[in-house]
N, C-alpha and C positions, 0 to 999 in steps of 0.2 A: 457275504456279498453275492449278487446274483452270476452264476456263473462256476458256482463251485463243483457241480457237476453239469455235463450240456449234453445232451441229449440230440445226435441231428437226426434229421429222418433224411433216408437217402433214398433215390427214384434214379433209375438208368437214366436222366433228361439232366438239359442244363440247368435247372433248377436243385434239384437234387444234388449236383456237383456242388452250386451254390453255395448249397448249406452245408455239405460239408467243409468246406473252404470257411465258412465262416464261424462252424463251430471250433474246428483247430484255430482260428485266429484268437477267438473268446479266451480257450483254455489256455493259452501263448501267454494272453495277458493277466489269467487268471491264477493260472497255476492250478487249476482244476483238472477235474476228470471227465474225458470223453467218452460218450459212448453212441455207437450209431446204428441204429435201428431199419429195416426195410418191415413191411406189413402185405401180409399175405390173405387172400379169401381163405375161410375153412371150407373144406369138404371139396375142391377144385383138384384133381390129381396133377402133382405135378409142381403141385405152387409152392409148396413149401423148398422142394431144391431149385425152383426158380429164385426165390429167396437168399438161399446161400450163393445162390450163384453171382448174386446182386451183390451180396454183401462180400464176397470176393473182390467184384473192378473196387468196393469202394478203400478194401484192403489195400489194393495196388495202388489207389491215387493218394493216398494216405501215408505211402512210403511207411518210415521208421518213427511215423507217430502214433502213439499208444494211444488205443483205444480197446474196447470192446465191443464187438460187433453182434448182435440180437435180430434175431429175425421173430416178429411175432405177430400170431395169429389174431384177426380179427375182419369182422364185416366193413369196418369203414376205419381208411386210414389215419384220420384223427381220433379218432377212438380209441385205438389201440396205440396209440405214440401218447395219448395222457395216462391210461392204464399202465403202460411200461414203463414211464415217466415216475408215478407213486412207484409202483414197484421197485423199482432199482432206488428210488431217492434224487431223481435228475431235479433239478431244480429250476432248470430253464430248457425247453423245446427249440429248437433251429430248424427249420423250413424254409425253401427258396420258393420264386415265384413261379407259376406256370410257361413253359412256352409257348412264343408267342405274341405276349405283351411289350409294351412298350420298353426299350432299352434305361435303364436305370428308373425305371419305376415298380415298385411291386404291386403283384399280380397277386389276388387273394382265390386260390382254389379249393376243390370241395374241402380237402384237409385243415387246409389252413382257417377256412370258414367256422367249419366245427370249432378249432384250438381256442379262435378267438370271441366266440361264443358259451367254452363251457371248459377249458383246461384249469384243472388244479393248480398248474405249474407257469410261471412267467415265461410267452410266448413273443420269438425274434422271427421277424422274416427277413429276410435276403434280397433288395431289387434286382432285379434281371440283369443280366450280365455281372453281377457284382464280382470286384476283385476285392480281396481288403488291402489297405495300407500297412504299410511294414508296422506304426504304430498308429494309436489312437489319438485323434487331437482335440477331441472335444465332445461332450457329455451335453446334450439337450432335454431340457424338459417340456412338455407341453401344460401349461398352468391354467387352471381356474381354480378361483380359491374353493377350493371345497374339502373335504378330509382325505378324499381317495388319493387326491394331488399333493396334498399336504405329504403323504408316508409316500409320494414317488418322489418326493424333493428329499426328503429324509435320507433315504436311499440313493439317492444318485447322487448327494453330497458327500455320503461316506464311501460309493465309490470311486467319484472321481479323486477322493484323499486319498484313496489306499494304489490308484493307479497315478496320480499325480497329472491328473490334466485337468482345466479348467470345466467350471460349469455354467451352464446358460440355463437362464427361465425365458420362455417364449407365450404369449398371451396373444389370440388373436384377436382382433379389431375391426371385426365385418357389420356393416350397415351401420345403423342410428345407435351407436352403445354410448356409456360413459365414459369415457377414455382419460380420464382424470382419479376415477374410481379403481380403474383397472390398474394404470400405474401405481398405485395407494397396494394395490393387491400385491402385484407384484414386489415393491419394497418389505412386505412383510416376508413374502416369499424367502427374497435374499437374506432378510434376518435368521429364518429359520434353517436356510440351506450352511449359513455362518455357523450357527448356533449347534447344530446337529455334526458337525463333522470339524475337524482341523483345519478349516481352508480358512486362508485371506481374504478378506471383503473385495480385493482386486483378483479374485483367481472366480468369481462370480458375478455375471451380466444378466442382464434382462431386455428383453424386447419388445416392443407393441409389432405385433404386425397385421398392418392395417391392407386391406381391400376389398375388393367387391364380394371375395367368394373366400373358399378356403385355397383355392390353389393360388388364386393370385397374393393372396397375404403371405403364403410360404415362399412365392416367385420373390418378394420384397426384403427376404432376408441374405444374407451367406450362408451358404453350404461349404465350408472348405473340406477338403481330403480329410478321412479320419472322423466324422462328426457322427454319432451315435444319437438315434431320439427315443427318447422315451417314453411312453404314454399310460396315465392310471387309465383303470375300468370304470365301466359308468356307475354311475348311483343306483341304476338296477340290478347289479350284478350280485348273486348269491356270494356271501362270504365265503372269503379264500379260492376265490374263481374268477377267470377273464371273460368280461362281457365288453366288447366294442361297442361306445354309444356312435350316433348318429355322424355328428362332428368326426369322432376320432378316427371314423372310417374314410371318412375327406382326406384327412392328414396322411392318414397310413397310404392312399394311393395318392396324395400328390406328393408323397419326401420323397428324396433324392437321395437318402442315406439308410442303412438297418434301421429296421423302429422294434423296438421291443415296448409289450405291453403287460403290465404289471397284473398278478389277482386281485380282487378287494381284499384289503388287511392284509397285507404282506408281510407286516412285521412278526 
């Protein structure tokens, strides 16, 4: 399950806090291992004990939760948080949004740009100001029938089993579609999400959400406390890598919750 090791990237800014706040939440529910990284220029004096010194405050806000702290070398900070990511075996990257940005929206910066463009590893951002809730209340997918979506239902059906909260298929419904076809989609959806994990035919919903654009289709839904989204990569994306398409870069800045975004072929 995604989460068995997390990986945060820690920045002295609220962001940075972000994501560590949100990978200790992950490994809480997961029962996995953390590990939290700062990235340093090479050849800069000075930067590498700026580094530890970083990865000290994140020691202190981290109190008596175990983790491992890594400071490592690289020219561009997502580069070297997917490179340390294979290395160690992390299997999902945690990054907050930039300061700045709108309050509970995320903020996709140079780092997070990269991750979401070319990581090996299943990549979580953190909206701005994010706290997490004590627990998780709900697992989101983002659906079009395609194969990338298909193995993110797969996956978030056997995680929402093995965490015990419900799961949601969300399709959106902007301009002239068939919205007769897409419901049809989504019922196959839910068969598969049944079908693939332990859950109840009532412990999984689905949604059209219909409107003009992508924010306001998302504006049309619930967001309650605790709701987790999740997004496959596009069709163009190099196997076992995250490529954000066009759309799902809509999504990622107008959700109100973490969105995690899957590699191609995950499984």
């Amino acid at each position: 399950m995604i989460g068995e090791h997390v990986l945060a990237g820690y920045v002295n800014d609220a962001g940075g806090r972000e994501a560590l706040e949100l990978g200790r939440a992950i490994v809480a529910l997961t029962g996995g291992e953390l590990s939290v990284a700062t990235v340093h220029p090479p050849g800069r004096a000075g930067a590498a004990a700026e580094a530890h010194t970083l990865l000290e405050q994140a020691a202190d806000l981290l109190g008596e939760q175990p983790a491992e702290l890594m400071a490592q070398e690289s020219r561009s900070v997502g580069r070297g948080l997917t490179s340390l990511a294979g290395r160690i075996g992390a299997d999902l990257i945690v990054v907050g949004s930039p300061e700045g940005g709108a309050r509970g929206r995320i903020g996709v910066g140079a780092a997070a740009d990269h991750l979401l463009h070319s990581a090996t590893e299943a990549v979580m951002l953190a909206p701005a100001g994010y706290v997490p809730p004590e627990e998780l209340g709900r697992i989101t997918v983002m659906y079009v029938r395609r194969p990338q979506c298909d193995e993110a239902v797969v996956r978030a059906a056997q995680a929402a089993d093995r965490l015990d909260v419900p799961l949601r298929l969300v399709t959106l419904a902007i301009g002239d579609v068939d919205a007769e076809r897409l419901r049809d989609d989504l019922a196959l959806a839910i068969r598969l999400a049944v079908e693939s994990a332990e859950l109840l035919p009532e412990d999984v919903s689905a949604d059209l959400a219909e409107g003009d654009d992508v924010a306001d289709a998302l504006d049309d839904l619930d967001w309650p406390e605790g709701e987790l989204l999740v997004c496959a990569s596009s069709e163009d994306a190099a196997a076992h890598r995250v490529f954000l398409g066009e759309v799902s870069v809509k999504v990622l800045r107008a959700a109100p919750c973490p969105v995690t975004v899957l590699p191609r072929g995950y499984f």
